[in-house]
N, C-alpha and C positions, 0 to 999 in steps of 0.2 A: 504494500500500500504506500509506504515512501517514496517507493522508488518511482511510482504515477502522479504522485504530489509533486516531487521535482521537477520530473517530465511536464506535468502542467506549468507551474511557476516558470520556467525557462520558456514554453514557448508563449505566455501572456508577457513575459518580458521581452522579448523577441520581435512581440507584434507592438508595442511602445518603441524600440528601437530601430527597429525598421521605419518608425511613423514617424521621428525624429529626424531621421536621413531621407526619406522622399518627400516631407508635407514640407520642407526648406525650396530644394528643387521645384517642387511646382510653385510654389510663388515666384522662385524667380522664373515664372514662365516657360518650363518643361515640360514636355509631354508630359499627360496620366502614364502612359506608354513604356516611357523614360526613367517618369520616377517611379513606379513599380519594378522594374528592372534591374535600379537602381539599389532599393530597396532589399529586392530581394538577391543581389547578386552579395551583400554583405552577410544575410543571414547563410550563404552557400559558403563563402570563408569559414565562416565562423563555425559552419559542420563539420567541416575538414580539418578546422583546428583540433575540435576537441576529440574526432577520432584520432589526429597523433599526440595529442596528450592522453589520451585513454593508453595507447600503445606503450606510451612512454613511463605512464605511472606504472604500466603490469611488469612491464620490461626491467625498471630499473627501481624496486620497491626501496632500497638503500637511501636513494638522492631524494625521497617523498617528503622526509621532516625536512630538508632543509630548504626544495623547493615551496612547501606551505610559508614557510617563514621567510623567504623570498619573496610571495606574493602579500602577504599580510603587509610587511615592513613595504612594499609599494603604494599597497591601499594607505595606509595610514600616511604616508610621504603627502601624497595627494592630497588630502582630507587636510593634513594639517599647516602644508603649503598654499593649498590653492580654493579650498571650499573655506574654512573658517576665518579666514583674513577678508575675504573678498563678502562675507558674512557681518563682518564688521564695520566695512564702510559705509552702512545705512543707517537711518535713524534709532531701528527697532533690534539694536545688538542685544537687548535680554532675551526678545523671541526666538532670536538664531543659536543664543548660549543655550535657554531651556532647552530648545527644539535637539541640539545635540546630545544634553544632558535624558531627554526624554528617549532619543533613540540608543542611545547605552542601556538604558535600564532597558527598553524594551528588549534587546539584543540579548542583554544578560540573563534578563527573565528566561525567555525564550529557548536558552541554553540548557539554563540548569533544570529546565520542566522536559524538555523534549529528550532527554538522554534516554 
């Protein structure tokens, strides 16, 4: 049953990402055509990524902790480079501190309940 909960979540994510990269294109006056195309030519990368990362996590289980911890310490780079600074040059920097503050908690909730 997880494993179709995933499978869901990734492609409702998928379909927000895709809609991110063609609904830009068509305003700037690109075909429906185009930007479907477009669209969907990103979500095709990004199948064939994680079939060689699938290969590569079964392949090489050894380099798996320290690839997570590669990816984490990225994600957080970003977050605390480029989302929380840019967070704070607006009027409302308690909403965007809460807002952060709220998604830890939820993140952590959500941890230690779903194990």
């Amino acid at each position: 049953m997880s494993a179709l909960g995933l499978a869901l979540g990734i492609g409702i994510q998928n379909i927000r990402e895709g809609s991110a990269l063609s609904l830009p294109l068509r305003v700037e006056g690109r075909s429906r055509k185009s930007a479907f195309y477009y669209g969907a030519m990103s979500a095709i990368v990004e199948s064939i990524a994680a079939v060689l990362g699938a290969y590569a996590v079964m392949s090489m289980t050894q380099l798996l902790p320290y690839a997570l911890l590669f990816a984490a310490g990225a994600m957080i780079y970003v977050a605390v480079e480029e989302l929380v600074p840019g967070a704070q040059e607006h009027k409302n920097t308690d909403i965007a501190t809460s807002g952060v503050m709220a998604g830890f908690l939820i993140m952590m909730l959500l941890d230690t309940t779903l194990v």
